[in-house]
ZAKOL-93704 format. One record per atom (N, C-alpha, C, O): residue number from 1; atom name; x, y, z. Coordinates in steps of 0.05 Angstrom, whole numbers. Example, Ala and Ser with C-alpha at 12.3 -4.5 7.8 and 13.67 -1.06 7.14 Angstrom:
[vexpa 1; N; [264; -114; 156]]
[vexpa 1; CA; [246; -90; 156]]
[vexpa 1; C; [264; -66; 156]]
[vexpa 1; O; [285; -66; 169]]
[vexpa 2; N; [257; -45; 142]]
[vexpa 2; CA; [273; -21; 143]]
[vexpa 2; C; [258; 1; 157]]
[vexpa 2; O; [268; 23; 161]]
END
This chain:
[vexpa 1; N; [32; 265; 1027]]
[vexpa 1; CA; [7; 280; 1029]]
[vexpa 1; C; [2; 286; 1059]]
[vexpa 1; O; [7; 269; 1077]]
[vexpa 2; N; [-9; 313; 1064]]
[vexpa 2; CA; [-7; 326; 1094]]
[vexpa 2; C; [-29; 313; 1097]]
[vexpa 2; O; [-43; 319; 1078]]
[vexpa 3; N; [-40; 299; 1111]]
[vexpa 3; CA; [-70; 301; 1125]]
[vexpa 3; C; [-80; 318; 1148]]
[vexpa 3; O; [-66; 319; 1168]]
[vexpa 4; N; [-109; 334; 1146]]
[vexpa 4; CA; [-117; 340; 1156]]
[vexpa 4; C; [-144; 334; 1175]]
[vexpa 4; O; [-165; 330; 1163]]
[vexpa 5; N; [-143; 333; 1195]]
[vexpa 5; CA; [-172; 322; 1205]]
[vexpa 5; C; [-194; 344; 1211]]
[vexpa 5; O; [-185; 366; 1218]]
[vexpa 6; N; [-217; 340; 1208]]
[vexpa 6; CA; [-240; 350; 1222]]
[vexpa 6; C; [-258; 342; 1234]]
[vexpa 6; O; [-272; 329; 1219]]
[vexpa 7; N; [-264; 342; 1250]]
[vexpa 7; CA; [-285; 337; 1271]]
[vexpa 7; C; [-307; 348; 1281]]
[vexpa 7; O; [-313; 368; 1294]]
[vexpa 8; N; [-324; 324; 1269]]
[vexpa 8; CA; [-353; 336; 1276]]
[vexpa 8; C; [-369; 321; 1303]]
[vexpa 8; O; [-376; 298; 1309]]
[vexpa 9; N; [-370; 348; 1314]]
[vexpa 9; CA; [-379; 343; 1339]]
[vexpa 9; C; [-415; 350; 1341]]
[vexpa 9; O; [-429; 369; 1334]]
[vexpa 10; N; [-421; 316; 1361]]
[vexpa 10; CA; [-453; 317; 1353]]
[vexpa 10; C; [-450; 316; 1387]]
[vexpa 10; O; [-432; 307; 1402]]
[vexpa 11; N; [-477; 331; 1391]]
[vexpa 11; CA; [-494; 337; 1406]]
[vexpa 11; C; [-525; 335; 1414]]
[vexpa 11; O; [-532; 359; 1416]]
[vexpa 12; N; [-538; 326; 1418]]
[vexpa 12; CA; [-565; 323; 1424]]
[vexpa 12; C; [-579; 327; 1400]]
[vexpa 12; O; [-598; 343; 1399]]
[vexpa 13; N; [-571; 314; 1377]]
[vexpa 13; CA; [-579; 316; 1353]]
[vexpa 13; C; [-574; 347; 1330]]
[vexpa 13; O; [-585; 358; 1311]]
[vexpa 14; N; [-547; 350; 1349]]
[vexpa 14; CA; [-541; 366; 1325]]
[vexpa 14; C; [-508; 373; 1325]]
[vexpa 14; O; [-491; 369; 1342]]
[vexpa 15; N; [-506; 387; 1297]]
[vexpa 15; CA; [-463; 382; 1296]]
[vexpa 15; C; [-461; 410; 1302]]
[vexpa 15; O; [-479; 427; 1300]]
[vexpa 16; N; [-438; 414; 1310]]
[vexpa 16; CA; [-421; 436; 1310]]
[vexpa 16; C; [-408; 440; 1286]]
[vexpa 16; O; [-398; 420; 1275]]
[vexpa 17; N; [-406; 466; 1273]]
[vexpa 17; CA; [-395; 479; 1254]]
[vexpa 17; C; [-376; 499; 1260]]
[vexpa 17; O; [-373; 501; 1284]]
[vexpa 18; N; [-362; 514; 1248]]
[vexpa 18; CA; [-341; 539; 1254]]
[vexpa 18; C; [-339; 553; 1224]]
[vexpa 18; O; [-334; 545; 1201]]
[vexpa 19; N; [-348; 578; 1235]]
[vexpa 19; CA; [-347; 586; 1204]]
[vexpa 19; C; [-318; 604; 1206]]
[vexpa 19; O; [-309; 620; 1223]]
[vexpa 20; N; [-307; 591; 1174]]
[vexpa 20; CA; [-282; 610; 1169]]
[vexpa 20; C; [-290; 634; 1149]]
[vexpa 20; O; [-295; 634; 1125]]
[vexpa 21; N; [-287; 655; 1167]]
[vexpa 21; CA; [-279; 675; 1143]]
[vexpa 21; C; [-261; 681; 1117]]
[vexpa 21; O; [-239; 670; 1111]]
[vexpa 22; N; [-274; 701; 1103]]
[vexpa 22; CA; [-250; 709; 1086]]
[vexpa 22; C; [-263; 707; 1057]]
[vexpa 22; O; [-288; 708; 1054]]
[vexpa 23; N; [-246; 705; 1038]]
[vexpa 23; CA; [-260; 710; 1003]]
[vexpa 23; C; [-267; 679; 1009]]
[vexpa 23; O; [-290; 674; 1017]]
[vexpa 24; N; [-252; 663; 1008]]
[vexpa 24; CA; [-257; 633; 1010]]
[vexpa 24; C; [-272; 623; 1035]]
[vexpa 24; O; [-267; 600; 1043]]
[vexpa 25; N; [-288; 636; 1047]]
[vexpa 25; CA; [-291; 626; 1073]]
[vexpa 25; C; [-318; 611; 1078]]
[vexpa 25; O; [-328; 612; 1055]]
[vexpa 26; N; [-333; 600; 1093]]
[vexpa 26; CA; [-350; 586; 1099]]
[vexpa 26; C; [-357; 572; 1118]]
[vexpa 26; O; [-356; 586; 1138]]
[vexpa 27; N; [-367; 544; 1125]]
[vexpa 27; CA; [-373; 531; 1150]]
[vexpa 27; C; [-363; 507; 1143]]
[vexpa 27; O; [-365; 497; 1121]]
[vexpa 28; N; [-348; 497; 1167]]
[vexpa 28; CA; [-333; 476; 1159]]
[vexpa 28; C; [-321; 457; 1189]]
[vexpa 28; O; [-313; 472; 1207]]
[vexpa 29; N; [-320; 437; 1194]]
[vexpa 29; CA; [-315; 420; 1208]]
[vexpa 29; C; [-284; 430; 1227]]
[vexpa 29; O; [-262; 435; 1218]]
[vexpa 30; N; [-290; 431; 1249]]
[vexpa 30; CA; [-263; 449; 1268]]
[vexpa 30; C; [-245; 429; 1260]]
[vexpa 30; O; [-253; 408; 1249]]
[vexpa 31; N; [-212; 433; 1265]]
[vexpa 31; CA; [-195; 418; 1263]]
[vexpa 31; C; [-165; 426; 1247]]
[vexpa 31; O; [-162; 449; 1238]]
[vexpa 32; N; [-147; 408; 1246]]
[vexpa 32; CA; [-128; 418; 1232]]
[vexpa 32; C; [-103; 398; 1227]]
[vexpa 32; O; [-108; 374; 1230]]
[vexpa 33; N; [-80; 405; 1222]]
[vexpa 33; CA; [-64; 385; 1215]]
[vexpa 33; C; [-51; 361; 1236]]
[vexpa 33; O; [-46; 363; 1260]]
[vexpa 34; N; [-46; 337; 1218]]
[vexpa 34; CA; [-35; 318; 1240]]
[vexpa 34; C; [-9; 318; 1236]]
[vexpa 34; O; [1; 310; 1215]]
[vexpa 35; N; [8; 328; 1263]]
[vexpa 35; CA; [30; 326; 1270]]
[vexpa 35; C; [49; 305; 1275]]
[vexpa 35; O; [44; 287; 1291]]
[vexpa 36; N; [74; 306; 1259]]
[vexpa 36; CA; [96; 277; 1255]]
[vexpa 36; C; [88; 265; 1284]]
[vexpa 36; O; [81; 281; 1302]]
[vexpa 37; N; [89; 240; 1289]]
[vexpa 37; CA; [88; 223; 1307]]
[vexpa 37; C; [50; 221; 1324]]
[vexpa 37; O; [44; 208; 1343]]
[vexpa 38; N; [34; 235; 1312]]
[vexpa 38; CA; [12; 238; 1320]]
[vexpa 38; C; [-12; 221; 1306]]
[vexpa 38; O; [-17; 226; 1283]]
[vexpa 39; N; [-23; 205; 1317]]
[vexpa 39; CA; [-51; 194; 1301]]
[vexpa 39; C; [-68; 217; 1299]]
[vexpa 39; O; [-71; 238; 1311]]
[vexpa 40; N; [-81; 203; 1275]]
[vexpa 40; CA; [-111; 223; 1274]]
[vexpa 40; C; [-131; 232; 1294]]
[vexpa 40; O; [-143; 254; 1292]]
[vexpa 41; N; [-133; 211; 1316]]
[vexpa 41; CA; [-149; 217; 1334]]
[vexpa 41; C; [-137; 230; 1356]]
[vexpa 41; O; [-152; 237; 1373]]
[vexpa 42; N; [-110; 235; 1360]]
[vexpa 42; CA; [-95; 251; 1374]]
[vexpa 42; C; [-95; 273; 1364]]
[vexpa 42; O; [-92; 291; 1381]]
[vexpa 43; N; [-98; 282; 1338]]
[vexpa 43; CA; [-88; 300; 1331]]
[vexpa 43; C; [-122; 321; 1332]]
[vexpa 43; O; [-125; 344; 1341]]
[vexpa 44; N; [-140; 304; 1322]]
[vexpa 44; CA; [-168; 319; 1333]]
[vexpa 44; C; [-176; 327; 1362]]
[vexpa 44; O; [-192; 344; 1369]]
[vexpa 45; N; [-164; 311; 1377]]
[vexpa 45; CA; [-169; 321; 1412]]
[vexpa 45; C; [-141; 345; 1413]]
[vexpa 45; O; [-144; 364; 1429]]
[vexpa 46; N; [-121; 344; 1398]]
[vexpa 46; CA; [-96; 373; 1407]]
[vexpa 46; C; [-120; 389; 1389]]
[vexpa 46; O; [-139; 392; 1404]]
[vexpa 47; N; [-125; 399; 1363]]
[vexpa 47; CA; [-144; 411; 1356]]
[vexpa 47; C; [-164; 421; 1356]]
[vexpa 47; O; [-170; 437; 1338]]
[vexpa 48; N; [-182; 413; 1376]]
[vexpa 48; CA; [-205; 418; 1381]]
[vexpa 48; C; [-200; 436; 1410]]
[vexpa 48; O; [-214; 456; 1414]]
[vexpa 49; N; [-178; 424; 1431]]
[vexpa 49; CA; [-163; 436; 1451]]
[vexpa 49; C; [-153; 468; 1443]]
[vexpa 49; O; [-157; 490; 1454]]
[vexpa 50; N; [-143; 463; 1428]]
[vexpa 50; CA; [-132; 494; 1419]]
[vexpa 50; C; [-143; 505; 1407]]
[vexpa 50; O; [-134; 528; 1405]]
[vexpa 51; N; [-171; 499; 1392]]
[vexpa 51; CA; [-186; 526; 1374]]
[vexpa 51; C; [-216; 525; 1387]]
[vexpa 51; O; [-234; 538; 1377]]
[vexpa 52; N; [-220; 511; 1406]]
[vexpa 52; CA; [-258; 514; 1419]]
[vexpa 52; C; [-250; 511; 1443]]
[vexpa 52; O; [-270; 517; 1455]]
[vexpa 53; N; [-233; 506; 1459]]
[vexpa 53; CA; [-228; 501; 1491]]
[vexpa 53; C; [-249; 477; 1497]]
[vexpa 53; O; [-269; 478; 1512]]
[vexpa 54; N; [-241; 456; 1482]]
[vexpa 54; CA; [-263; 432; 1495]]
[vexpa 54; C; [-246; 407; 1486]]
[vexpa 54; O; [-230; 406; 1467]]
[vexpa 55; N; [-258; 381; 1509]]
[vexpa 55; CA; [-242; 362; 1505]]
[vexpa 55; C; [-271; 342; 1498]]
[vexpa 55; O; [-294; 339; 1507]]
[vexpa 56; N; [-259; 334; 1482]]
[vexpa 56; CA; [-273; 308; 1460]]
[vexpa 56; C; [-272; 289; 1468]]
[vexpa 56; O; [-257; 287; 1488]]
[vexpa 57; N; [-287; 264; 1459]]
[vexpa 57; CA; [-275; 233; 1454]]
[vexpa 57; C; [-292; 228; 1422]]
[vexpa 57; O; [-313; 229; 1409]]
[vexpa 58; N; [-260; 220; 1420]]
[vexpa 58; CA; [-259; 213; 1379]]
[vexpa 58; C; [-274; 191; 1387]]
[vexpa 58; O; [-271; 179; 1409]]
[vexpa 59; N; [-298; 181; 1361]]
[vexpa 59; CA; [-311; 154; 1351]]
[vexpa 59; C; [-306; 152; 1326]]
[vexpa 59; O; [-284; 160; 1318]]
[vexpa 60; N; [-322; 143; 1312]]
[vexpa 60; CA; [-313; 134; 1283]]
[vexpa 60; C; [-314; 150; 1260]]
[vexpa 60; O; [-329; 170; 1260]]
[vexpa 61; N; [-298; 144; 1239]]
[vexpa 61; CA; [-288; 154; 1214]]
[vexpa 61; C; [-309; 168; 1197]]
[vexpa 61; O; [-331; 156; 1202]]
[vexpa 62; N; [-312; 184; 1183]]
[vexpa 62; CA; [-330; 195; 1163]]
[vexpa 62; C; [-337; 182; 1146]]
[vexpa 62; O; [-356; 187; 1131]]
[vexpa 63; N; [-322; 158; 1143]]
[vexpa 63; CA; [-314; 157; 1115]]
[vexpa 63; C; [-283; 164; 1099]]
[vexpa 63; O; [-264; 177; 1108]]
[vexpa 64; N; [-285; 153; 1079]]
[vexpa 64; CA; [-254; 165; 1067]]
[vexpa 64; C; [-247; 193; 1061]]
[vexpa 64; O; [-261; 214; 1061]]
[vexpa 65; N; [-222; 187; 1056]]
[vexpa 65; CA; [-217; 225; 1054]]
[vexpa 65; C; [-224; 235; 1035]]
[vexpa 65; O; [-235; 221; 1018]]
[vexpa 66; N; [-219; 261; 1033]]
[vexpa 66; CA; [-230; 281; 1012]]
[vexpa 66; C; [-199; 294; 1001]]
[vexpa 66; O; [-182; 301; 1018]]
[vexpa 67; N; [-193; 295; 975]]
[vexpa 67; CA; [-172; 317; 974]]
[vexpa 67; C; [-179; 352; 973]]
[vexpa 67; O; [-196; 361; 958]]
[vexpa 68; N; [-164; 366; 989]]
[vexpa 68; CA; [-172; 390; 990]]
[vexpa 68; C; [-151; 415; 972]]
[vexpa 68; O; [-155; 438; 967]]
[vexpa 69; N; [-127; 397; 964]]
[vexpa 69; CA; [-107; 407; 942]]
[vexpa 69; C; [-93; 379; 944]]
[vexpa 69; O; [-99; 358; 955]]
[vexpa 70; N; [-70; 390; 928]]
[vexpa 70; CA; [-53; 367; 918]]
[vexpa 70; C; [-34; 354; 943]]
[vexpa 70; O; [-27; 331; 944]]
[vexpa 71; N; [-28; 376; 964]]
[vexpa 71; CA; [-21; 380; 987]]
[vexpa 71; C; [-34; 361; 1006]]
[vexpa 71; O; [-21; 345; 1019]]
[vexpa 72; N; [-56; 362; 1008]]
[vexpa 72; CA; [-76; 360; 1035]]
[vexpa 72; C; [-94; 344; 1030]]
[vexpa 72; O; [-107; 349; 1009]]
[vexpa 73; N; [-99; 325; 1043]]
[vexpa 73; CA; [-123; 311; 1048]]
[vexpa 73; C; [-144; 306; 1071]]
[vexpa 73; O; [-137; 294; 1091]]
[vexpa 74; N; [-164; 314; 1068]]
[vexpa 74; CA; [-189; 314; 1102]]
[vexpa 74; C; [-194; 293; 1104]]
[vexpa 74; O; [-201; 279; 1086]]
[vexpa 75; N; [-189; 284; 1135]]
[vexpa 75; CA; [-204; 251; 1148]]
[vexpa 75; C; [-230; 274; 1161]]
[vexpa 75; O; [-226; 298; 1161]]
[vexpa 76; N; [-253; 263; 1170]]
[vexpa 76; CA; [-272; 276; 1188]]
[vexpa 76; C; [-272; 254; 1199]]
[vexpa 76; O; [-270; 234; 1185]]
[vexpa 77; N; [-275; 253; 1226]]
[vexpa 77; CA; [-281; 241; 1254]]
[vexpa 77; C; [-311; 251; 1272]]
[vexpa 77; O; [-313; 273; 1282]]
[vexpa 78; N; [-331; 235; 1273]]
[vexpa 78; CA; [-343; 239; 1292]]
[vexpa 78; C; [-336; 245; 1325]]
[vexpa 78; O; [-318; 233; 1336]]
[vexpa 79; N; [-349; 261; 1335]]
[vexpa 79; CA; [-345; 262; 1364]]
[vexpa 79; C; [-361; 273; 1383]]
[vexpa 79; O; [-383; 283; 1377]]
[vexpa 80; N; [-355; 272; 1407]]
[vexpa 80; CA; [-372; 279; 1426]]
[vexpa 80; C; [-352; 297; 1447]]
[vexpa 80; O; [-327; 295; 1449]]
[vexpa 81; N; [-370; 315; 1463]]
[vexpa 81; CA; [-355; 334; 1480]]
[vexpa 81; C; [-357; 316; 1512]]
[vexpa 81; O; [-377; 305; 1521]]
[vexpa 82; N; [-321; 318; 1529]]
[vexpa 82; CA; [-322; 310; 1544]]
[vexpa 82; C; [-334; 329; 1564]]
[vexpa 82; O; [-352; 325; 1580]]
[vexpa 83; N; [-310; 362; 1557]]
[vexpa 83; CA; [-312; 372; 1586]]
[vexpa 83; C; [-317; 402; 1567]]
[vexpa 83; O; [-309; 401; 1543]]
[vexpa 84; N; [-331; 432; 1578]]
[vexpa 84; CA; [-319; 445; 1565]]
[vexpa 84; C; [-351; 460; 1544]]
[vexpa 84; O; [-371; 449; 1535]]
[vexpa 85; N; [-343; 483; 1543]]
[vexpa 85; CA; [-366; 499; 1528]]
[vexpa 85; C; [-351; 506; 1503]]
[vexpa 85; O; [-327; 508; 1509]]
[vexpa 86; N; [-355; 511; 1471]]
[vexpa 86; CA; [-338; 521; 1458]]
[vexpa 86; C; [-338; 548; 1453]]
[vexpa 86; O; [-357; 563; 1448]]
[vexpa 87; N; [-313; 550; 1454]]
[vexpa 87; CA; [-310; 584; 1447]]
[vexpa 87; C; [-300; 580; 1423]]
[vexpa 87; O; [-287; 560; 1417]]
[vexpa 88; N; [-306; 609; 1402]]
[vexpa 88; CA; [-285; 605; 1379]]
[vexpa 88; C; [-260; 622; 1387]]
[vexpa 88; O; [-260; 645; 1396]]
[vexpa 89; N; [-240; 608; 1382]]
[vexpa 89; CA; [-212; 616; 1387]]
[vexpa 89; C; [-194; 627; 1359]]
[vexpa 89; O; [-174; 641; 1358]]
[vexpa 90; N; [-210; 614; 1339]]
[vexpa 90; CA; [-196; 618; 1313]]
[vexpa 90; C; [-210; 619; 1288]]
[vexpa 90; O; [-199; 621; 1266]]
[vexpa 91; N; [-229; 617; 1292]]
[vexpa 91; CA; [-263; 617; 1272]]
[vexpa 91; C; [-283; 643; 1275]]
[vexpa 91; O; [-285; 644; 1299]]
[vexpa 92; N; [-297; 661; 1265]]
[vexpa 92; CA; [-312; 681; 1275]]
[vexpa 92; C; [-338; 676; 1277]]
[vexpa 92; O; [-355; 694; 1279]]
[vexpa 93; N; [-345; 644; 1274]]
[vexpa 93; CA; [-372; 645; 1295]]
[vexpa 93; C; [-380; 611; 1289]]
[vexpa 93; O; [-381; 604; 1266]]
[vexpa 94; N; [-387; 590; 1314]]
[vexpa 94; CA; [-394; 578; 1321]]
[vexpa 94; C; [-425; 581; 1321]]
[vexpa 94; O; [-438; 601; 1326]]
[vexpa 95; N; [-437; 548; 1309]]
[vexpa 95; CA; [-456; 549; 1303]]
[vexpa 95; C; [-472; 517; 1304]]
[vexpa 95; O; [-464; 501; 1287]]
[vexpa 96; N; [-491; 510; 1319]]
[vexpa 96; CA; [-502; 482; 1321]]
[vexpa 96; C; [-522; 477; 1302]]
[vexpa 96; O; [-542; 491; 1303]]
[vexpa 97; N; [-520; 458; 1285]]
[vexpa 97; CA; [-537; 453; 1259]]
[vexpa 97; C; [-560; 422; 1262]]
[vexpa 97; O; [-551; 400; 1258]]
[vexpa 98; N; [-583; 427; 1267]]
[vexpa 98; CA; [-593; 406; 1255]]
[vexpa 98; C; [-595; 391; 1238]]
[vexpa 98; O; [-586; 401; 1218]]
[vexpa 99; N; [-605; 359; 1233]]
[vexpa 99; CA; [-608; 357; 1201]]
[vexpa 99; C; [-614; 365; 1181]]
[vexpa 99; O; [-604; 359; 1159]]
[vexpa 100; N; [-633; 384; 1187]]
[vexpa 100; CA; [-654; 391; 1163]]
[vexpa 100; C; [-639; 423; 1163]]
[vexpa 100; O; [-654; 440; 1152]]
[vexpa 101; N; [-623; 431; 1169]]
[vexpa 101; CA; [-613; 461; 1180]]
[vexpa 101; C; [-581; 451; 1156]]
[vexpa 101; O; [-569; 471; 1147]]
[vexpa 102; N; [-572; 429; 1151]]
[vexpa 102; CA; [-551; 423; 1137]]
[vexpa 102; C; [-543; 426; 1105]]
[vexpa 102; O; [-540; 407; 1089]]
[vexpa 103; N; [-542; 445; 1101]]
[vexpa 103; CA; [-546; 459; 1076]]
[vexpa 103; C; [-519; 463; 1054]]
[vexpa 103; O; [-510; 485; 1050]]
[vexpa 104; N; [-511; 442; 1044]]
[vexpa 104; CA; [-476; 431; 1036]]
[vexpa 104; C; [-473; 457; 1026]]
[vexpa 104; O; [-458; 469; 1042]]
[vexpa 105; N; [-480; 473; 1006]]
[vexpa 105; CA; [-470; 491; 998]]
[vexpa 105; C; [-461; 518; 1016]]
[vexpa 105; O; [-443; 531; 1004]]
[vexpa 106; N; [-467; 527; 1037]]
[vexpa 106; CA; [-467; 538; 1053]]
[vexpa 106; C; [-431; 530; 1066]]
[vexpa 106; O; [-416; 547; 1074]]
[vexpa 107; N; [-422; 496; 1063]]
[vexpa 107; CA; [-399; 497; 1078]]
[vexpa 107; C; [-382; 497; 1053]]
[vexpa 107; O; [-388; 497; 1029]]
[vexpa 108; N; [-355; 496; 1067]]
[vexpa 108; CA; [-340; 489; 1045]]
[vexpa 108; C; [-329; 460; 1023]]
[vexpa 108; O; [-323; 437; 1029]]
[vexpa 109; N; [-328; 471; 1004]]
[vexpa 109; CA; [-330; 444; 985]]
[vexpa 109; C; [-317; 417; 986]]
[vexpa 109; O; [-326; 396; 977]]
[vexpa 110; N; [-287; 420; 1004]]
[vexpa 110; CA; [-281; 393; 1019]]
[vexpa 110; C; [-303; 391; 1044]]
[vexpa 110; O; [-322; 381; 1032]]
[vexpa 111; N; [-308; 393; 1061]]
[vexpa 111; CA; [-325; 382; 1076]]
[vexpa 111; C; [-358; 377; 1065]]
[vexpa 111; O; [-372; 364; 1080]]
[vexpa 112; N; [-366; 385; 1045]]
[vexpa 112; CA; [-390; 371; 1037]]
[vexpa 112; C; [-396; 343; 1034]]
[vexpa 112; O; [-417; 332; 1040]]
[vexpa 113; N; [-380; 335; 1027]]
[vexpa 113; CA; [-386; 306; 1020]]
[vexpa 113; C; [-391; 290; 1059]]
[vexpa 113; O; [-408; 273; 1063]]
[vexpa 114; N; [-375; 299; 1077]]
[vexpa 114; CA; [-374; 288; 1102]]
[vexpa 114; C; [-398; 301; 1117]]
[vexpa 114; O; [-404; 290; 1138]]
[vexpa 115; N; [-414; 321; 1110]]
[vexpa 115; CA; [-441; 331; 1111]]
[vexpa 115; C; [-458; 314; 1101]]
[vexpa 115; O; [-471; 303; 1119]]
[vexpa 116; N; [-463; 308; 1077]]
[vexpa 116; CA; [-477; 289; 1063]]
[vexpa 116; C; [-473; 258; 1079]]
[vexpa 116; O; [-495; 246; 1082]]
[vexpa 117; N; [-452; 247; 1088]]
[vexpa 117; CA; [-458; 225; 1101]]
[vexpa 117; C; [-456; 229; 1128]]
[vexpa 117; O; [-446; 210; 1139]]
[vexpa 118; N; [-465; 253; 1148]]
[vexpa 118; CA; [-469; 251; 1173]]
[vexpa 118; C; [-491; 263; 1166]]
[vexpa 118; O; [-506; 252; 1182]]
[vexpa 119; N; [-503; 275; 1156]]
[vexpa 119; CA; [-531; 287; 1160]]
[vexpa 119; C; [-546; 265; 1164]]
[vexpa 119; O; [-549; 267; 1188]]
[vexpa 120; N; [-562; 241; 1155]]
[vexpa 120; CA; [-575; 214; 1168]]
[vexpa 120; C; [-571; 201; 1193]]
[vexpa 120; O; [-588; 187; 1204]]
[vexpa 121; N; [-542; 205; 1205]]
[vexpa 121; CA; [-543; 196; 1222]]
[vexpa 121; C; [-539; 214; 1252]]
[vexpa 121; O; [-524; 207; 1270]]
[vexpa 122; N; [-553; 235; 1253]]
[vexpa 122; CA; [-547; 259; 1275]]
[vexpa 122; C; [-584; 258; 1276]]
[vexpa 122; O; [-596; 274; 1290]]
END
């Protein structure tokens, strides 16, 4: 099973989102696959590097994963921005969400459940 990470990055009380386009598309936690020889939290600082131009520091787990096909499974990682403004590099629009602004259906259906347990604590 591939795993994939996402990373939600909090900010002064609120996360970063990236919305993906497309028929399937929606708002969803930046990030992407972990590469042979790579931890998860390595693999969210090369990811977040290459699709927002910003450097992180990974903290703790979401929670367990989510399957997103039979293929793939999502870890979500909390985080925080080290250095760095985000741009979207690969998403068509970046977006900072409050609690009360966190609306699961709006993202996509693997990352809801990791919405549901960061929304209390942001």
């Amino acid at each position: 099973m591939q795993i994939v990470v996402g990373v939600a990055v909090v900010e002064e009380g609120r996360v970063l989102a990236a919305y993906r386009p497309g028929p399937d598309g929606g708002w969803e936690f930046p990030g992407g696959k972990v590469e042979p020889g790579e931890s998860e939290e390595q693999a969210a600082v090369r990811e977040l590097q290459e699709e927002l131009d910003l450097e992180i520091a990974v903290g703790e787990s979401l929670g367990p994963g989510v399957d997103i096909s039979a293929e793939y499974r999502l870890h979500v990682y909390r985080a925080r921005i080290v250095a760095g403004d985000p741009v979207p590099r690969e998403h068509s629009e970046l977006r900072w969400f409050g609690p009360a602004e966190l609306d699961e259906s709006d993202w996509l259906a693997p990352d809801r459940p990791f919405v549901r347990r960061l929304r209390p604590t942001i």
